[in-house]
Structures are given as C-alpha cells and as structure tokens.
CHARMM internal coordinates of N, CA and C (Angstrom, degrees):
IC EDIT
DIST 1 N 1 CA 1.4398
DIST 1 CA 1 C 1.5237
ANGL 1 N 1 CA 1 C 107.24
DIST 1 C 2 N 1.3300
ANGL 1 CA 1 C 2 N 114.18
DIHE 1 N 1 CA 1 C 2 N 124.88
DIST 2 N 2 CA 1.5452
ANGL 1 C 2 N 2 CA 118.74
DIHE 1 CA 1 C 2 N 2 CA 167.04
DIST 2 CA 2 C 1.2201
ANGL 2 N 2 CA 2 C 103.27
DIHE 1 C 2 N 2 CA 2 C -80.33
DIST 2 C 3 N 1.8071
ANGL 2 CA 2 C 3 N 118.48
DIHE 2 N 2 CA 2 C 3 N 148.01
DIST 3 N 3 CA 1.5280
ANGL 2 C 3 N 3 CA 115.75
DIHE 2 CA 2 C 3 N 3 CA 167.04
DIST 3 CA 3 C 2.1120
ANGL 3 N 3 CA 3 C 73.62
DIHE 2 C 3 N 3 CA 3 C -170.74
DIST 3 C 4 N 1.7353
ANGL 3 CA 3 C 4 N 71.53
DIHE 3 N 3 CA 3 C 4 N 152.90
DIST 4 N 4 CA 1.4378
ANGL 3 C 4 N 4 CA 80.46
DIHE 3 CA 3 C 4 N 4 CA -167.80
DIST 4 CA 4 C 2.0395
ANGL 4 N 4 CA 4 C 81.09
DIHE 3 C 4 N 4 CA 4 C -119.52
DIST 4 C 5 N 1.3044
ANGL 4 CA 4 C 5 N 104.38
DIHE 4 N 4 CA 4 C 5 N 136.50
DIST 5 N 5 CA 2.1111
ANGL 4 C 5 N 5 CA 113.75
DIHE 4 CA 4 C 5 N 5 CA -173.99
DIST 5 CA 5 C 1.2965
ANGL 5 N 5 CA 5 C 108.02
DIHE 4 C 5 N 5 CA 5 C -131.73
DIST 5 C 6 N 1.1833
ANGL 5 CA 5 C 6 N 135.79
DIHE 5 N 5 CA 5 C 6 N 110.07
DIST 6 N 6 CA 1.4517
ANGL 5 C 6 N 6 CA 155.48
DIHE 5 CA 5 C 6 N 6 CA 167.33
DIST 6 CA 6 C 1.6987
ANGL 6 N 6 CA 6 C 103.07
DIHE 5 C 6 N 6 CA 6 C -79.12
DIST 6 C 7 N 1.1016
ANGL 6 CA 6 C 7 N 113.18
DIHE 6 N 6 CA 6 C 7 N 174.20
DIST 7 N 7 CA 2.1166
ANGL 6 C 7 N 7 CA 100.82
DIHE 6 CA 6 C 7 N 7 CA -67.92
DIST 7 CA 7 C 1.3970
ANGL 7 N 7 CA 7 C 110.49
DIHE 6 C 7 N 7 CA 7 C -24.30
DIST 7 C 8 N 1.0336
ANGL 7 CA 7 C 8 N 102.20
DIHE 7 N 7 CA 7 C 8 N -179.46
DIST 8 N 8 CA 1.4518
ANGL 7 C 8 N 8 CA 115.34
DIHE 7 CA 7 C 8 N 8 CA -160.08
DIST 8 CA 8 C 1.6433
ANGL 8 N 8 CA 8 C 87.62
DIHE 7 C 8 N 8 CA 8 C -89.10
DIST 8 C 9 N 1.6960
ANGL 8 CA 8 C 9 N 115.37
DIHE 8 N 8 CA 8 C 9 N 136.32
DIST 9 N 9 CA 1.0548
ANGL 8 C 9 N 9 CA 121.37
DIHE 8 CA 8 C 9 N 9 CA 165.59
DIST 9 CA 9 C 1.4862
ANGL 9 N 9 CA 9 C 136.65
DIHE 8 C 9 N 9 CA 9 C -99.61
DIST 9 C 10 N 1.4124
ANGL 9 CA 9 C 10 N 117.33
DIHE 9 N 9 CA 9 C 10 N 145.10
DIST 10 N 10 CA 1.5671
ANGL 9 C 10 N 10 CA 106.80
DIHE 9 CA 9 C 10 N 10 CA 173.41
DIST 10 CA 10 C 1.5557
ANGL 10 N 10 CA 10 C 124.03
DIHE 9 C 10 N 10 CA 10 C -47.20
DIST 10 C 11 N 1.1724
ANGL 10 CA 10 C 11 N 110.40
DIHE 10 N 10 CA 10 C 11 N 164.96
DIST 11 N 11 CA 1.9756
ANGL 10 C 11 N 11 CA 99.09
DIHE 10 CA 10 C 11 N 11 CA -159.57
DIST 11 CA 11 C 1.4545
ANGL 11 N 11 CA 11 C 103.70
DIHE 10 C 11 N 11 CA 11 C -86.20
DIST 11 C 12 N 1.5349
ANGL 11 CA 11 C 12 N 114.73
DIHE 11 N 11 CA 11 C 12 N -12.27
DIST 12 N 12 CA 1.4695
ANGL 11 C 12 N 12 CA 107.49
DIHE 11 CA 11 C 12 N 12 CA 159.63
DIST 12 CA 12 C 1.7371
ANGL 12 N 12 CA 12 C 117.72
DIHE 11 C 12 N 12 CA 12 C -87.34
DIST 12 C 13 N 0.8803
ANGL 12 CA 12 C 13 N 105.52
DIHE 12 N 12 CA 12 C 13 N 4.21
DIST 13 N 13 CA 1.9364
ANGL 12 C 13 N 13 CA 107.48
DIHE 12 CA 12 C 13 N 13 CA 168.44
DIST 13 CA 13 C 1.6380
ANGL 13 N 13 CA 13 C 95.30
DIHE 12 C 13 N 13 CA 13 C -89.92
DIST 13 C 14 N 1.2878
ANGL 13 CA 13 C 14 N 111.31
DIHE 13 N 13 CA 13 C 14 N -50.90
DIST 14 N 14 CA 1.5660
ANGL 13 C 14 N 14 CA 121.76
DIHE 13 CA 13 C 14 N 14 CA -178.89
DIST 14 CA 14 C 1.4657
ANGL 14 N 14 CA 14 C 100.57
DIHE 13 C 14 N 14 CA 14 C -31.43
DIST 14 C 15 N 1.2568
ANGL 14 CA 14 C 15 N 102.64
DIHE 14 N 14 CA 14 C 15 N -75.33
DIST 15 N 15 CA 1.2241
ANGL 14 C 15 N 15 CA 128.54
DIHE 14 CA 14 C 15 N 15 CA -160.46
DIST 15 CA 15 C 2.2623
ANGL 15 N 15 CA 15 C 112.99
DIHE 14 C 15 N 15 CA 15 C -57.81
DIST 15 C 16 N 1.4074
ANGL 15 CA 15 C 16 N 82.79
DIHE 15 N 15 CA 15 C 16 N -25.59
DIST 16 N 16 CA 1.8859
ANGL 15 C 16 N 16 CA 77.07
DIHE 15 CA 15 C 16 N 16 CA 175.54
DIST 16 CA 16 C 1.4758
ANGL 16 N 16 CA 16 C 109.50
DIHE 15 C 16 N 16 CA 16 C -99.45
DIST 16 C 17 N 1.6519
ANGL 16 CA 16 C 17 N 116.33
DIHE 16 N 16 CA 16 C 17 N -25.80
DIST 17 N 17 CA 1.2356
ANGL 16 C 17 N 17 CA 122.20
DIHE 16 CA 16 C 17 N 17 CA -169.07
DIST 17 CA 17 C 1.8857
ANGL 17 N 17 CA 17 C 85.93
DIHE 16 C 17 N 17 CA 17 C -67.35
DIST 17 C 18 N 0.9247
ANGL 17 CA 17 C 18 N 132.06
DIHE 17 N 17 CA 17 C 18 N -74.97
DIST 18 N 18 CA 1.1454
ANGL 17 C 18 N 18 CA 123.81
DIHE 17 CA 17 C 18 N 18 CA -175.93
DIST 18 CA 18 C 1.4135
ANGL 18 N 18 CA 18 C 125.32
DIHE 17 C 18 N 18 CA 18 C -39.64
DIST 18 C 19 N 1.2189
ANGL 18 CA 18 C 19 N 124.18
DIHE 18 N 18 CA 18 C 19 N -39.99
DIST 19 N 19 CA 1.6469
ANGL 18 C 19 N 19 CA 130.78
DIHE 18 CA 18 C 19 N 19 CA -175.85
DIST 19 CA 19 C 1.9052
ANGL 19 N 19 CA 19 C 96.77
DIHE 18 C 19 N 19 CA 19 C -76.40
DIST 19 C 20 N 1.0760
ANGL 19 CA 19 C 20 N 111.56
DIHE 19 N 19 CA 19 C 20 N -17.59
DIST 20 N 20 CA 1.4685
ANGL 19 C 20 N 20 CA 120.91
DIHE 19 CA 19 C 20 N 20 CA -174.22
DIST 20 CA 20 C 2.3405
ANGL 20 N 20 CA 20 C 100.44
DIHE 19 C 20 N 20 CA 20 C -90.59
DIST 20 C 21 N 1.4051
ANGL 20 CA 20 C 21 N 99.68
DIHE 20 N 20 CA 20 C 21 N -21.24
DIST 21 N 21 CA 1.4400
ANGL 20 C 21 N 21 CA 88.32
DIHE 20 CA 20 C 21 N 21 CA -170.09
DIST 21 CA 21 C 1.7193
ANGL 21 N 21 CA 21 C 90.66
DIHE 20 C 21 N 21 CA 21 C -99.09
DIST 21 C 22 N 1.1294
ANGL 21 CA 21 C 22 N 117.52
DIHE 21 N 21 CA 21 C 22 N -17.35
DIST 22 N 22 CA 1.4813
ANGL 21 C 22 N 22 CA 124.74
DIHE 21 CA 21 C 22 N 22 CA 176.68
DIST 22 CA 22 C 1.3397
ANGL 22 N 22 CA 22 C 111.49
DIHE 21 C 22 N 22 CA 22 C -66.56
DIST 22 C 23 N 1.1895
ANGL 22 CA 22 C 23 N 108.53
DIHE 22 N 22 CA 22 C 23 N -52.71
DIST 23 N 23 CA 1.4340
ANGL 22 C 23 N 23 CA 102.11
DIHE 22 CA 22 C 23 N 23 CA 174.73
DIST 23 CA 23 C 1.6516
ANGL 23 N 23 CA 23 C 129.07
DIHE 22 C 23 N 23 CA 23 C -86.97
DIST 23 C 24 N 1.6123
ANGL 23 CA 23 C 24 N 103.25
DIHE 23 N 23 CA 23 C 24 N 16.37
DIST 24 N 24 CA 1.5982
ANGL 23 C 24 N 24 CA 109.32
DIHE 23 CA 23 C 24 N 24 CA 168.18
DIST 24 CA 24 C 1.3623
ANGL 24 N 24 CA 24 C 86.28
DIHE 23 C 24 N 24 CA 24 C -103.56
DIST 24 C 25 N 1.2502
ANGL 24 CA 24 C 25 N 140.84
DIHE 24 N 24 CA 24 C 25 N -3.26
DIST 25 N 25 CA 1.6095
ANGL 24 C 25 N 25 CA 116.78
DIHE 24 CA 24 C 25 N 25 CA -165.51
DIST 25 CA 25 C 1.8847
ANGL 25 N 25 CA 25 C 81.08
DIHE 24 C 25 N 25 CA 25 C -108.67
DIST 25 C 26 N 1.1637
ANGL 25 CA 25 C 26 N 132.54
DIHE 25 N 25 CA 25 C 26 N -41.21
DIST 26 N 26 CA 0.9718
ANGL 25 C 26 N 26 CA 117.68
DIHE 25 CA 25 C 26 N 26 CA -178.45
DIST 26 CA 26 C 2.0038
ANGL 26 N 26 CA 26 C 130.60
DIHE 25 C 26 N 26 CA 26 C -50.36
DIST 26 C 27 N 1.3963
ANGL 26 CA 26 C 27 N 83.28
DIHE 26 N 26 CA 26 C 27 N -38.39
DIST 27 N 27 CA 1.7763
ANGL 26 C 27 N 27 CA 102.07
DIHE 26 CA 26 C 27 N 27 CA 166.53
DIST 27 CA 27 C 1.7532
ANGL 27 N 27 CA 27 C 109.50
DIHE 26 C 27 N 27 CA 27 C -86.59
DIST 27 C 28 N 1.2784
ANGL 27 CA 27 C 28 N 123.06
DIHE 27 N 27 CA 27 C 28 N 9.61
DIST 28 N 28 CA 1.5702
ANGL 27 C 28 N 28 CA 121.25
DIHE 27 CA 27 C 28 N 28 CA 143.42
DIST 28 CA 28 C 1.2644
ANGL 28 N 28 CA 28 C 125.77
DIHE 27 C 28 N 28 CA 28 C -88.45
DIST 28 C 29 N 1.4430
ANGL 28 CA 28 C 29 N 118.97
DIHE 28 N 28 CA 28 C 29 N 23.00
DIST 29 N 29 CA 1.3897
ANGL 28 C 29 N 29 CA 129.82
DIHE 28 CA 28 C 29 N 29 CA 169.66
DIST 29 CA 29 C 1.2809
ANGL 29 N 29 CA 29 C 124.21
DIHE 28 C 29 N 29 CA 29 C -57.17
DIST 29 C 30 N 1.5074
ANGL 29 CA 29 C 30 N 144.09
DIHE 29 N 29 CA 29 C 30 N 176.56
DIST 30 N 30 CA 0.9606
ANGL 29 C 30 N 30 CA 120.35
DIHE 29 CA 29 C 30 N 30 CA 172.68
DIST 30 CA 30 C 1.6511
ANGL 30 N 30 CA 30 C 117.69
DIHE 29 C 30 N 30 CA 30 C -100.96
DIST 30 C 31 N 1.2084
ANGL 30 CA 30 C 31 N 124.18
DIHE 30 N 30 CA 30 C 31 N 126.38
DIST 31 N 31 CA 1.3757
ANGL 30 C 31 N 31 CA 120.29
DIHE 30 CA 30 C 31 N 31 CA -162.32
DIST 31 CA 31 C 1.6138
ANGL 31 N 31 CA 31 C 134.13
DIHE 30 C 31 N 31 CA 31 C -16.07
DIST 31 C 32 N 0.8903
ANGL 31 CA 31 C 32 N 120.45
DIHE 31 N 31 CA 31 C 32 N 141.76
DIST 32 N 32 CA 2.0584
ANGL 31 C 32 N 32 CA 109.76
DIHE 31 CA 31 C 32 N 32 CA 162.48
DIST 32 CA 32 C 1.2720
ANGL 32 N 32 CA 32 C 109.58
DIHE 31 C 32 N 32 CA 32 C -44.58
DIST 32 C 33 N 1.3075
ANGL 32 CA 32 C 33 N 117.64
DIHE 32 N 32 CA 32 C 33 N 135.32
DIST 33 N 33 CA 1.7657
ANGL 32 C 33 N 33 CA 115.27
DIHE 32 CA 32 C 33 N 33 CA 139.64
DIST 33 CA 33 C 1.7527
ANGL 33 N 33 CA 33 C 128.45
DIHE 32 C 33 N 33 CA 33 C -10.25
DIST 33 C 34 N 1.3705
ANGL 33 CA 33 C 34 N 89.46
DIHE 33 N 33 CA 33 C 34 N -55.36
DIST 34 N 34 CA 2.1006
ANGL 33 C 34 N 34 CA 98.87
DIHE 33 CA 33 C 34 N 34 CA 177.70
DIST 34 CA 34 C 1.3045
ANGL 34 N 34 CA 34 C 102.42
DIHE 33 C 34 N 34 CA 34 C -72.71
DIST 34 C 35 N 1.6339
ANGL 34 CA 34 C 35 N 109.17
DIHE 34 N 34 CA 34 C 35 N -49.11
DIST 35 N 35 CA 1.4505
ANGL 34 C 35 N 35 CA 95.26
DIHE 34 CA 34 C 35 N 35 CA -167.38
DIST 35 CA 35 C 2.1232
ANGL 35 N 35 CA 35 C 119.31
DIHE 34 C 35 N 35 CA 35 C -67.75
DIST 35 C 36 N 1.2232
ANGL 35 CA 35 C 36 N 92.58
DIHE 35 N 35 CA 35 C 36 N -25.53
DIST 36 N 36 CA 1.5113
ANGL 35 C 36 N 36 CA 110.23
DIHE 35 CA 35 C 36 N 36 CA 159.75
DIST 36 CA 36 C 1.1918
ANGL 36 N 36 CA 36 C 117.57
DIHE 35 C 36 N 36 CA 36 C -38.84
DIST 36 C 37 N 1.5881
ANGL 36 CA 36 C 37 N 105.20
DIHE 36 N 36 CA 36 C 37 N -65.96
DIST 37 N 37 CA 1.5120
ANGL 36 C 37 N 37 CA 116.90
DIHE 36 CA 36 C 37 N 37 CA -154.44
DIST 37 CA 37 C 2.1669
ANGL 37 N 37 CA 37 C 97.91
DIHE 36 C 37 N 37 CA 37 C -74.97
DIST 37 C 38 N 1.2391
ANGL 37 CA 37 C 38 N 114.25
DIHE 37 N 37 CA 37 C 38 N -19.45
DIST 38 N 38 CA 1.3178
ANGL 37 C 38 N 38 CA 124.44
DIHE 37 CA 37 C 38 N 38 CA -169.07
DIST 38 CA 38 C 1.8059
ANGL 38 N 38 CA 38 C 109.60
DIHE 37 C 38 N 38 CA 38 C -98.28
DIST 38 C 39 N 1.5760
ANGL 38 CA 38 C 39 N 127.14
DIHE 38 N 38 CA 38 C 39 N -9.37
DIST 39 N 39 CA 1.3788
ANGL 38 C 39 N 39 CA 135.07
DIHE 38 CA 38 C 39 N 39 CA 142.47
DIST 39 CA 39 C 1.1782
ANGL 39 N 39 CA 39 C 123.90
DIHE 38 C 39 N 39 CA 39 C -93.15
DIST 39 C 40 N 1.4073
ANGL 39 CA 39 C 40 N 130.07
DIHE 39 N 39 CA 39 C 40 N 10.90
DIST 40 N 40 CA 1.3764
ANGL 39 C 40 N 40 CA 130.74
DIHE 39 CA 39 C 40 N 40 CA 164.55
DIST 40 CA 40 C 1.4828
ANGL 40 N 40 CA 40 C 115.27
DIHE 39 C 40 N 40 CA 40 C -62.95
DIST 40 C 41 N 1.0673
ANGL 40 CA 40 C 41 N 150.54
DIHE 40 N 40 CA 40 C 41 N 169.77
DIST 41 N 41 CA 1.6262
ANGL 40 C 41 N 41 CA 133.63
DIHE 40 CA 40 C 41 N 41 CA 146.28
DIST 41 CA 41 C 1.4613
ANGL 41 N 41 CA 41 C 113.95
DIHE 40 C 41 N 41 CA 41 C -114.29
DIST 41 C 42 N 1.2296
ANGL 41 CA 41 C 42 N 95.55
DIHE 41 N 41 CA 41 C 42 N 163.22
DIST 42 N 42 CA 1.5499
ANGL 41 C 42 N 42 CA 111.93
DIHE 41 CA 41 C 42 N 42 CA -154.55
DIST 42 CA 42 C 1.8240
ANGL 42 N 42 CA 42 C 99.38
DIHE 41 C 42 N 42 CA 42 C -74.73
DIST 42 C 43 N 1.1137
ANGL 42 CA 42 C 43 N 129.54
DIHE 42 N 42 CA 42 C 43 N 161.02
DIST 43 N 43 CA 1.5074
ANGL 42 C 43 N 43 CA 130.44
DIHE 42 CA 42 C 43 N 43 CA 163.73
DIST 43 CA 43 C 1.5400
ANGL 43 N 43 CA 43 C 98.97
DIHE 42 C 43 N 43 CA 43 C -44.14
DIST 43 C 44 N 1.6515
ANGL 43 CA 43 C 44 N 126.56
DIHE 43 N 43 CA 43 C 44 N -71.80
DIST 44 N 44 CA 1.2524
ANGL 43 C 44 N 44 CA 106.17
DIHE 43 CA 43 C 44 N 44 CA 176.59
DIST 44 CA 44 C 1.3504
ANGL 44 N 44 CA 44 C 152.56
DIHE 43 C 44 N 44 CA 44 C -46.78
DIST 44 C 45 N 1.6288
ANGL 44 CA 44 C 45 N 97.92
DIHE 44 N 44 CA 44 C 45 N -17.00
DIST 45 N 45 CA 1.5815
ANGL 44 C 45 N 45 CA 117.60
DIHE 44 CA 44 C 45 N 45 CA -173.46
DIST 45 CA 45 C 1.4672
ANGL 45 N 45 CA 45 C 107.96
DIHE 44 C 45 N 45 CA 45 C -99.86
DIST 45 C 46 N 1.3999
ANGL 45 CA 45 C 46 N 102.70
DIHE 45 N 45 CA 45 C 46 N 25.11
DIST 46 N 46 CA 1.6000
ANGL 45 C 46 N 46 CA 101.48
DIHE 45 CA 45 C 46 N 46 CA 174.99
DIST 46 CA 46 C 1.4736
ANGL 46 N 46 CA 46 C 109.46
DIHE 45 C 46 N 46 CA 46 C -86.00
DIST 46 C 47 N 1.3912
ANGL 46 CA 46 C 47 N 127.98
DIHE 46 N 46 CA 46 C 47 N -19.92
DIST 47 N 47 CA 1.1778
ANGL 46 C 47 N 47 CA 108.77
DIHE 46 CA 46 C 47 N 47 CA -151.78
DIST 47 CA 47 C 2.0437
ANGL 47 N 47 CA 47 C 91.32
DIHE 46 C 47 N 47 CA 47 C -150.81
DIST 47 C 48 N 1.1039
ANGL 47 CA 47 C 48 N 137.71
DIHE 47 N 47 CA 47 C 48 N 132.64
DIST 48 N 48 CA 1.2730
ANGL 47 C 48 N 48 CA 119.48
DIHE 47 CA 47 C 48 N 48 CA 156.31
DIST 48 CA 48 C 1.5781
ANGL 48 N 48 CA 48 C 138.75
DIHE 47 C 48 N 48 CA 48 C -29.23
DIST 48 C 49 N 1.2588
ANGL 48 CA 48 C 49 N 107.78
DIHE 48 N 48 CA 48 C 49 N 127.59
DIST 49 N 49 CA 1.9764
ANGL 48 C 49 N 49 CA 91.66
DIHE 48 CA 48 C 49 N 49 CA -163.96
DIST 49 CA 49 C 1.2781
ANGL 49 N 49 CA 49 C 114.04
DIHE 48 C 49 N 49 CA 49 C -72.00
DIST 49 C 50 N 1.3948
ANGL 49 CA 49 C 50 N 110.47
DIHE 49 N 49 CA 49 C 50 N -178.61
DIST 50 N 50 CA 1.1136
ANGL 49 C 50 N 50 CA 116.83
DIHE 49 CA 49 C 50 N 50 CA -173.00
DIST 50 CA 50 C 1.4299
ANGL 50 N 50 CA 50 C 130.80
DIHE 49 C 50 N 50 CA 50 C -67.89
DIST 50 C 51 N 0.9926
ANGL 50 CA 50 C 51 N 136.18
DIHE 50 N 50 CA 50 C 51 N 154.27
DIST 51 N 51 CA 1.6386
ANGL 50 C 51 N 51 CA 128.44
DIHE 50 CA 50 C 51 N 51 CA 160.83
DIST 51 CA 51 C 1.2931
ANGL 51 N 51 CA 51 C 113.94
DIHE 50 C 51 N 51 CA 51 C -66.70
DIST 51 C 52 N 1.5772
ANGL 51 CA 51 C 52 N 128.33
DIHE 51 N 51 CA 51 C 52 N 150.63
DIST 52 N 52 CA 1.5035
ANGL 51 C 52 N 52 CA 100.81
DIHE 51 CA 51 C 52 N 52 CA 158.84
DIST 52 CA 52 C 1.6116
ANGL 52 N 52 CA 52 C 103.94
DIHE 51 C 52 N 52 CA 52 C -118.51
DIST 52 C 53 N 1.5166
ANGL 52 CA 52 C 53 N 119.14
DIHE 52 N 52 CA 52 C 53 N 3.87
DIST 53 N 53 CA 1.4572
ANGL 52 C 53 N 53 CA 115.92
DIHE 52 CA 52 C 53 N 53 CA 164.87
DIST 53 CA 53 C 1.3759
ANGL 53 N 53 CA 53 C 103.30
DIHE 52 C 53 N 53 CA 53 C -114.45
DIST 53 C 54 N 1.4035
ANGL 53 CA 53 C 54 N 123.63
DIHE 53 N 53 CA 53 C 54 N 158.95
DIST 54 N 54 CA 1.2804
ANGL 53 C 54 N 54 CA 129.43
DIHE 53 CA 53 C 54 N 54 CA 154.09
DIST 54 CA 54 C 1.8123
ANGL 54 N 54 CA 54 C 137.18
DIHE 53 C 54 N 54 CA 54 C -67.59
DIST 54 C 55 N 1.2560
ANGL 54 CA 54 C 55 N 83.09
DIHE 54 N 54 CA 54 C 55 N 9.49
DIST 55 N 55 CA 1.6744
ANGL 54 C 55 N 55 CA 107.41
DIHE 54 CA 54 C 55 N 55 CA -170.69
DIST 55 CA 55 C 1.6257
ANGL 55 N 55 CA 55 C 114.18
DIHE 54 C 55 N 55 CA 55 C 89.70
DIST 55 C 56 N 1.1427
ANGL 55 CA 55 C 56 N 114.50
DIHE 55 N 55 CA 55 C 56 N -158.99
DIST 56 N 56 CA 1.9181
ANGL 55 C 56 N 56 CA 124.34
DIHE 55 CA 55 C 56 N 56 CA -168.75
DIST 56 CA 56 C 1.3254
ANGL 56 N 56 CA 56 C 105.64
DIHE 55 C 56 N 56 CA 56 C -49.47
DIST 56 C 57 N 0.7782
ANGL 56 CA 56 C 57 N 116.10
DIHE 56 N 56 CA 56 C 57 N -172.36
DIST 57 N 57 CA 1.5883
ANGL 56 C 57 N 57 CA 139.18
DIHE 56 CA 56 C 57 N 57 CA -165.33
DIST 57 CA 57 C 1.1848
ANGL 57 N 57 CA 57 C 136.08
DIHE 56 C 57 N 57 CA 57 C 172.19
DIST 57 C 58 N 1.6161
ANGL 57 CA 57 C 58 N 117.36
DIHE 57 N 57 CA 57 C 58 N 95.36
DIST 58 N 58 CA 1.5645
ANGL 57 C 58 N 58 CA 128.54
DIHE 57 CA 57 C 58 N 58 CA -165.12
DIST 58 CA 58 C 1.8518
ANGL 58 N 58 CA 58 C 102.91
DIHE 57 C 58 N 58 CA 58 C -28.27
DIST 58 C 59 N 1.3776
ANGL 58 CA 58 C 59 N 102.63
DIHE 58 N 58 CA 58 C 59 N 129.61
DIST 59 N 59 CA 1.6724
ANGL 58 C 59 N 59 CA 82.61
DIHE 58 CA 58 C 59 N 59 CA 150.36
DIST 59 CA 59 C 1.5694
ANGL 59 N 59 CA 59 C 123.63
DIHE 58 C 59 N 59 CA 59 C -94.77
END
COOR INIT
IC SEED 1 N 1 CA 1 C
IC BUILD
C-alpha cells in the first residue's frame, strides 16, 4: 500500500499505521452470506406496523 503520512514517521509507526489501514480495508469486504442473510429485512419489517386504533376519541 502506498500512503504518503506527515510528519514523516519512524518505520515502525510506518509500519503499524499501515497494517492498521490494511486491516480497515480488509473489514470493507463485502459481507458473509449469514451476515447478509441477518441485514436483510423481513416482509414485515418493511414498513412500520399497523395501527389498530385511530387514536383518542371525544367522549
């Protein structure tokens, strides 16, 4: 990975700042299968449910 880091760092800062951006690009993968199947939403969770009153009502 090229990356250019101001100030200039020691080659062991070099060296973690990079193993540290590697492994955020590695967790920008595209999800698991499970983890897929577990952010989908359900037919019901498409939409807020229903009411079953219309709210108050003068007496």
């Amino acid at each position: 990975m090229d990356v250019q880091i101001t100030p200039e760092p020691s080659d062991a800062e070099r060296e973690a700042v990079v193993r540290a951006l590697e492994s955020e690009r590695e967790d920008e993968r595209a999800p698991s299968p499970w983890r897929r199947a577990g952010l989908r939403p359900e037919p019901d969770q498409a939409t807020a449910p229903r009411r079953q009153s219309r709210g108050a009502e003068r007496a």
